[in-house]
C-alpha positions in Angstrom: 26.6 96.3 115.5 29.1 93.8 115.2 27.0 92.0 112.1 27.4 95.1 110.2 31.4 95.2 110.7 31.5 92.0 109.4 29.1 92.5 106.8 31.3 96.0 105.7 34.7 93.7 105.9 33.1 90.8 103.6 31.6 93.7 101.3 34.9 95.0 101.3 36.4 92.0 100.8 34.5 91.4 97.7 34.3 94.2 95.5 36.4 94.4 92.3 37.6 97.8 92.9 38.9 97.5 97.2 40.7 94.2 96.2 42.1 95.6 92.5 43.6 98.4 95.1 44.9 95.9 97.6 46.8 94.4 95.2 48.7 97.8 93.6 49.3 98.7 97.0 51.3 95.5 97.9 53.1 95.5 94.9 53.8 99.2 95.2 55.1 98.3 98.8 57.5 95.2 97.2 58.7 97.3 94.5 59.6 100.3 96.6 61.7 97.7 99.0 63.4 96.2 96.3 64.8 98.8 94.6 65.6 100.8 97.7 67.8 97.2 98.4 69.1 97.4 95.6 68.0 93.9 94.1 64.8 95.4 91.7 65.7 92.9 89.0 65.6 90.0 91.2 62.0 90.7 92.3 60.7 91.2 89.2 59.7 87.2 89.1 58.5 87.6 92.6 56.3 90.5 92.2 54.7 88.8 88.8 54.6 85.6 91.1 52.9 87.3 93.9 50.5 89.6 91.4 49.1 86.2 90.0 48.2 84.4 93.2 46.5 87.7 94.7 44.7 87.7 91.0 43.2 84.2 91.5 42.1 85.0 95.3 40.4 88.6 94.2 39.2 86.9 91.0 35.2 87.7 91.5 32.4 85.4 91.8 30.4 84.2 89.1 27.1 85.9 88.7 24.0 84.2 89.4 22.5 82.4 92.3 24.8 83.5 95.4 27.4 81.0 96.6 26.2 79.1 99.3 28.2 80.1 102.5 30.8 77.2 104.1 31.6 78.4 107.3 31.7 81.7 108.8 35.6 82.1 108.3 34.8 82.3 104.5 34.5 86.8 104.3 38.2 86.4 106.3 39.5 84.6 103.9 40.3 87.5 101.3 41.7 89.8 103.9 44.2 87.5 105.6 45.3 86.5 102.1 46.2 89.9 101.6 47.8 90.7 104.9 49.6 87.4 104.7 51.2 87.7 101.6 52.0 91.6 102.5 54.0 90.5 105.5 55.6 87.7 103.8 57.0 89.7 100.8 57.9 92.7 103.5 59.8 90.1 105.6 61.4 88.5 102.7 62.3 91.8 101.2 64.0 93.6 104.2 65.7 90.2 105.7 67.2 88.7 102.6 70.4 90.4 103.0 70.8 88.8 106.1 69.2 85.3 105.1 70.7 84.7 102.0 74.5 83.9 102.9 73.4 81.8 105.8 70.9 79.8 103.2 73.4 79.3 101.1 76.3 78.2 103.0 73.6 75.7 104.8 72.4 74.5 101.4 76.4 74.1 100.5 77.7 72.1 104.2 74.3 69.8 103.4 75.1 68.9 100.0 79.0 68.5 101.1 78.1 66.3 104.2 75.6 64.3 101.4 78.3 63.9 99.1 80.5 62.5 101.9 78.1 59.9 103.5 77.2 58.7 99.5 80.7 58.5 98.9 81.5 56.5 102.0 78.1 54.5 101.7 79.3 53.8 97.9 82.5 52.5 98.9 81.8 50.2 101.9 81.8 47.0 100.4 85.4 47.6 99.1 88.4 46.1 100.7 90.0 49.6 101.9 87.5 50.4 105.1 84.9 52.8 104.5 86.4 55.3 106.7 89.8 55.4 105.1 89.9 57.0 101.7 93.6 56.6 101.8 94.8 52.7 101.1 97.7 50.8 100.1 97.5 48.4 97.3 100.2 45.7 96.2 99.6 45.2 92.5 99.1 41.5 92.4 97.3 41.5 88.5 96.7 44.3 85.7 93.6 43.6 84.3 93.3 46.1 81.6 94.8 49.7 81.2 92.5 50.8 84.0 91.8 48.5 86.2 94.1 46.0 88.6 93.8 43.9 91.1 95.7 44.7 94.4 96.6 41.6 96.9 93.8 41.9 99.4 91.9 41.1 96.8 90.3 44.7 96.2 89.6 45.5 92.6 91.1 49.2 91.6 90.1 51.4 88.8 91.8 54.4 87.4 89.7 57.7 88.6 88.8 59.4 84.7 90.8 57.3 82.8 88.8 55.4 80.0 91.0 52.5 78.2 89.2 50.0 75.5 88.3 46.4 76.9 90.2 43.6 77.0 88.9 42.3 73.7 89.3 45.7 71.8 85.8 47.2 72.1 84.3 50.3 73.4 81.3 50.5 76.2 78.9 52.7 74.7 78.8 56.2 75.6 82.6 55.9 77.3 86.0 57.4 75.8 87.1 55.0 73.4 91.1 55.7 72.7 92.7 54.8 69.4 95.5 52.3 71.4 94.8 48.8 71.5 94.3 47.1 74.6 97.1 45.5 74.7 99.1 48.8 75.0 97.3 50.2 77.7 97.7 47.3 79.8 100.6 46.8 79.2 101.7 50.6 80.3 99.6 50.0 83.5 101.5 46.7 84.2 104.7 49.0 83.7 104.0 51.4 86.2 102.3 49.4 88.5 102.6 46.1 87.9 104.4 44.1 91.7 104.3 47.3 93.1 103.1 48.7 96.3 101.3 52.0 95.6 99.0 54.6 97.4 95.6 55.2 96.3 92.9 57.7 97.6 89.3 56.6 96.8 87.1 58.6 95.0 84.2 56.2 94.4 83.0 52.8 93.5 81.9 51.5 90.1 80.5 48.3 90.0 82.2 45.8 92.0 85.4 48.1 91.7 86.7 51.2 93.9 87.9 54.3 91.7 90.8 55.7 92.9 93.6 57.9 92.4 96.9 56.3 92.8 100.7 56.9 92.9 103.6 54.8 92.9 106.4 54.9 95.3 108.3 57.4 93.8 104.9 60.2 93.8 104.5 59.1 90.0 100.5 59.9 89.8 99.6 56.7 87.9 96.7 58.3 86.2 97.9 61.2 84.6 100.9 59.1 83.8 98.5 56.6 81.6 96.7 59.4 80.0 99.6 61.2 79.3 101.2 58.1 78.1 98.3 57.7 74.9 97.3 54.5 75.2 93.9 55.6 77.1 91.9 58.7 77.5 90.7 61.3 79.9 87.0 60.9 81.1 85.8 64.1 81.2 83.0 63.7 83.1 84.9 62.4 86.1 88.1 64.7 85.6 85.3 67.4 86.2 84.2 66.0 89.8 87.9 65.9 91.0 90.7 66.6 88.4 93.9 64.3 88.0 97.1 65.7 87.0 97.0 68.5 89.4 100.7 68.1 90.7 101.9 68.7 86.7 
């Protein structure tokens, strides 16, 4: 008796017409979910998704000699597919509401708290320590209109600010500015040259730490070179965290 269950179930399981069925009504279940949520256009990829993979499970057997059988799990394997992926898409459907603001602001604190530790990892070989992204820097040289030296011996460069090299050239792919080099250094020498200013780190590049600095008077050095028009704004960087924001 029980041979002939299982023998119905795997019959079942492979005929064209039972597993063609199976399929409408799971997607007829999915569809009706989603657009009683609300949220039919977002399924559509998912329904496609899970129409294909239920495809290449019912897909029938090739004709001729009969396959040979595995195990004995193989005529459960259709029907759990099925059920499995039913549950899954009903789940999914009638819990996303309630999932997707927690996966989201979890995705968002993980990618903060990554951004932290690479920023802190990037910047642990500087001078300032690695758990201070506020330092204090006495301007002991001005090496070109971005970058200075500060007396600990730290190396300092101006967060999105691109200025040409000291012998007049560009690095390919950065800003190049239409001011020599001399100008640009010697702005930076003006507003920070022998002075003590406040930076707050924003990376590392190189053997350098990018920072954001002010003089002693809250003059953001930065903005104040770019705005100056002896070097330019890097783009790129303003984008990850934007200079000028007190003018």
């Amino acid at each position: 008796m029980r041979r002939r269950y299982f023998a119905r179930i795997r019959a079942l399981g492979q005929d064209r017409v039972v597993q063609f069925l199976l399929m409408v009504v799971m997607l007829g279940v999915v569809g009706s979910l989603a657009i009683r949520l609300g949220r039919s256009l977002d399924w559509i990829s998912t329904i496609l998704a899970w129409a294909a993979a239920i495809f290449l499970l019912a897909r029938p057997r090739k004709v001729g000699r009969p396959a040979k059988r595995h195990s004995r799990e193989a005529p459960w394997m259709f029907p759990i597919a099925v059920v499995a992926v039913m549950a899954a898409c009903f789940s999914a459907t009638l819990f996303w509401s309630d999932l997707h603001p927690a996966l989201s602001a979890g995705l968002q604190q993980l990618a903060s708290k990554g951004a932290e530790t690479a920023s802190r990892l990037a910047g642990s070989t500087a001078a300032p320590s690695s758990e201070d992204l506020t330092f204090s820097c006495h301007v002991t040289e001005v090496h070109d209109g971005d970058t200075f030296r500060c007396a600990d011996g730290a190396r300092v460069r101006l967060h999105a600010v691109a200025a040409r090299e000291l012998d007049g050239t560009c690095s390919p792919g950065h800003p190049c500015p239409a001011a020599s080099a001399t100008s640009a250094r010697a702005a930076l020498d003006h507003l920070a040259g022998g002075q003590t200013i406040q930076c707050l780190r924003t990376g590392k590049s190189y053997d350098r730490v990018t920072a954001i600095c002010w003089t002693s008077s809250g003059r953001e050095i930065n903005c104040a070179m770019v705005r100056s028009g002896t070097t330019l704004l890097w783009e790129n960087f303003n984008r990850q965290l934007e200079i000028c924001r007190g003018f």
